[in-house]
C-alpha positions as CSV (number, residue, x, y, z in Angstrom):
1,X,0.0,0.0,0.0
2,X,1.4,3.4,-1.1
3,X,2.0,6.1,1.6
4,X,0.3,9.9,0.6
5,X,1.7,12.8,1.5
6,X,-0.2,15.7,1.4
7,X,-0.4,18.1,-1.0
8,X,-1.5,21.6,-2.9
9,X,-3.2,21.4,-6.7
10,X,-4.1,24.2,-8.8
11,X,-6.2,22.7,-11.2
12,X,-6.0,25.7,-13.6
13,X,-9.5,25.8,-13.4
14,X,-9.4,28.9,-10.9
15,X,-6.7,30.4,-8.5
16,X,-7.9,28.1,-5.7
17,X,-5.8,26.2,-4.6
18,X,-7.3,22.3,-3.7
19,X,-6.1,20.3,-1.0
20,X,-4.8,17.0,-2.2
21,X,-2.9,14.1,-0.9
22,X,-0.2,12.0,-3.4
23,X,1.1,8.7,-3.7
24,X,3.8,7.4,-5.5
25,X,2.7,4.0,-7.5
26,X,4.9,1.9,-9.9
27,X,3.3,4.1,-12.9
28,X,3.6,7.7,-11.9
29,X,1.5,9.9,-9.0
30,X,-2.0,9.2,-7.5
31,X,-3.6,12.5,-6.5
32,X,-6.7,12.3,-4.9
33,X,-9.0,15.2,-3.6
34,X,-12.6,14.9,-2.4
35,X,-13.4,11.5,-1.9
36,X,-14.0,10.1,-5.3
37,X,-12.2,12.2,-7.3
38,X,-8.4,11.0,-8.2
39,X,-6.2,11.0,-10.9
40,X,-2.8,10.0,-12.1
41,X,0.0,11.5,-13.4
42,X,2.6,8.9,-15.1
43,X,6.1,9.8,-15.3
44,X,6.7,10.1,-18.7
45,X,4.4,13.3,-18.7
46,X,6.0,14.8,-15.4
47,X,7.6,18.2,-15.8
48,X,9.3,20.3,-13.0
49,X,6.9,23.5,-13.3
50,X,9.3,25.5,-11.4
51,X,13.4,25.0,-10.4
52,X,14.1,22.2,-8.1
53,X,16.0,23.2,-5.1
54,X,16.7,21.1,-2.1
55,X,14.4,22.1,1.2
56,X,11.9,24.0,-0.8
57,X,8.4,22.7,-2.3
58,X,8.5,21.2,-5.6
59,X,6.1,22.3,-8.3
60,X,5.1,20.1,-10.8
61,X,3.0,19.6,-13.8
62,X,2.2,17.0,-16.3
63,X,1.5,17.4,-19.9
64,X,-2.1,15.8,-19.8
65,X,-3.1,18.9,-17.6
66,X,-0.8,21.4,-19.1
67,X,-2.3,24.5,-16.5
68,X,-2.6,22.1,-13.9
69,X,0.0,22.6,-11.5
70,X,0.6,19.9,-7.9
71,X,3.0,21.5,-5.0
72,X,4.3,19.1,-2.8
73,X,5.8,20.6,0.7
74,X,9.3,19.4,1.2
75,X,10.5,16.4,2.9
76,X,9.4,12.9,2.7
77,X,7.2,12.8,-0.2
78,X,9.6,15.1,-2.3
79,X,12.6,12.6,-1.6
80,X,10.0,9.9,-3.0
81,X,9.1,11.4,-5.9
82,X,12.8,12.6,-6.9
């Protein structure tokens, strides 16, 4: 069973901001919102949306939600997904 972390997605939707949690599975991230709503983001399609710097959040995107944007808080579920 995969650990989440939580997380902050801007769906590019609107400026809200949407709290998340993520997963890391053998394909790519598991983000899942309200209960009932998930998606995935493979790895192929992941792009840093922002320079990665160690200690700081890391920004992502994915190219099947190109004004999407997922910020995950340092720490434990960065070092997973790096």
């Amino acid at each position: 069973m995969a650990i989440s972390h939580p997380a902050q997605l801007f769906d590019g939707q609107s400026a809200a901001s949407h709290d998340v949690t993520v997963s890391v599975s053998a394909n790519g991230l598991v983000i899942t919102g309200t209960p009932g709503q998930s998606r995935q983001w493979t790895f192929s399609g992941l792009e840093s949306a922002s320079p990665i710097r160690n200690g700081e959040t890391l920004r992502l995107k994915h190219t099947s939600e190109p004004n999407a944007r997922l910020n995950v808080p340092p720490g434990l579920a960065a070092d997973q997904i790096l």
